[in-house]
C-alpha positions, -999 to 999 in steps of 0.1 A, spaced: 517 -431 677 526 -459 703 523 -462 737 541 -489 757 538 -497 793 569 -496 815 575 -507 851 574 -468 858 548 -458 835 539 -454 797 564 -450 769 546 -425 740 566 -433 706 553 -406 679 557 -401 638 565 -443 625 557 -451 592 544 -484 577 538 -488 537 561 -481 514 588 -462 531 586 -477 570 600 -457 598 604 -461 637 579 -444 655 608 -423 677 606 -419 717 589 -386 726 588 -392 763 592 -417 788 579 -430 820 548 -405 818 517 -413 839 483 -417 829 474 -382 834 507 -365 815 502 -395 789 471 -384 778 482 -344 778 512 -351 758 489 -373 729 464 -348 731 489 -319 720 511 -340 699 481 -345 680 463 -310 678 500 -292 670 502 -317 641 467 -309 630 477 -274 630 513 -272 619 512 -302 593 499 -303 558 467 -316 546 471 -354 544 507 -354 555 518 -383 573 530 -382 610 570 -390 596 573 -365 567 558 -335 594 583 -348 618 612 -347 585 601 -315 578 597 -300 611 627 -274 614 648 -290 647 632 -322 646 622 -345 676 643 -318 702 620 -289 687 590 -315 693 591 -325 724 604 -292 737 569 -279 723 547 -309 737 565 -318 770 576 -287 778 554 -264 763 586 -245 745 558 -220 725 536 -215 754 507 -231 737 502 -265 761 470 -251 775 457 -239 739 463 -273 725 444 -292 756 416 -267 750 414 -273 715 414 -311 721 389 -310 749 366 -291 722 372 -317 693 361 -345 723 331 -325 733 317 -324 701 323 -356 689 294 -378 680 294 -412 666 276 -414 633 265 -449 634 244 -443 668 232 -413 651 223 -429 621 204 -454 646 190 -431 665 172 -410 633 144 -423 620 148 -406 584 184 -420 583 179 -454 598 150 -457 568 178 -449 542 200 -478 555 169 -506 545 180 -528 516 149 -516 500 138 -480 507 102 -485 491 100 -524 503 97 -544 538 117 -574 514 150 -581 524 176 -588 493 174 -620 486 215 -617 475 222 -616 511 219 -644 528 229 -659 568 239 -691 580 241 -701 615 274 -703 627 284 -711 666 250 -695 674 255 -670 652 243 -655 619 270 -649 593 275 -644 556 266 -674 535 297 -683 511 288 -685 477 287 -723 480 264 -719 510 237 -698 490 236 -725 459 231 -755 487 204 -731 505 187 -720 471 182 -761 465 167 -765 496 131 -749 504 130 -713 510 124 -711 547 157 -727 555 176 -700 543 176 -664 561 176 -633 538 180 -599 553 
């Protein structure tokens, strides 16, 4: 999906395609406000989780979707089935219990030890390796690690 700003509001294009057969996402409403923006992505999104099939793509749904983009935005922007609220609800639930993994994964102890180069060690790997680059530590390139292995250990920074 694609949203676009207009001097009147936000354009929502839905169902493009990149990769091997590209598509143009196609206008599902225009000149929408923040508030009817957001309610039209969050039920464009739950009636394709529910309606489409298991890994299907936005454009073959939208192909295969008996009447098209009129049947779709007659269900999303003017809640044709009479399931607008049911959709909103069921968004509102997937955002409620959404959790990041990575903060939760910092935030545990047991899982934070699992993410240590060396579970049973305090020694970092000695294959990865920083340099200092604009104040900050990155990657060393392969050329990088031979110059820093020639030079005495405590120039080069392994994690």
């Amino acid at each position: 999906m694609g949203v676009i700003a207009t001097e009147r509001g936000w354009n929502l294009y839905v169902c493009g395609n990149g990769g091997m057969k590209p598509r143009h996402a196609e206008l599902l409403a225009s000149d929408l406000d923040e508030a009817s923006l957001i309610r039209a992505i969050d039920r464009f999104l739950m009636f394709y989780i529910r309606t489409a099939d298991r890994l299907q793509r936005t454009s073959t749904w939208r192909d295969n979707l008996e009447g098209g983009l009129d049947y779709l935005k007659a269900v999303v922007m003017q809640d044709s089935l009479g399931i607008g609220e049911e959709l909103e609800a069921a968004m509102a639930q997937v955002i409620g219990a959404y959790a990041c993994e990575w903060k939760v994964a910092l935030e545990t102890p047991s899982t934070l030890q699992q993410l240590r180069s060396f579970v049973n060690s305090e020694a970092g790997d000695a294959n990865v390796v920083f340099v200092e680059e604009r104040g900050q530590p990155r990657p060393a390139t392969p050329e990088e690690k031979r110059a820093l292995q020639a030079q005495p250990a405590a120039e080069a920074t392994p994690v």
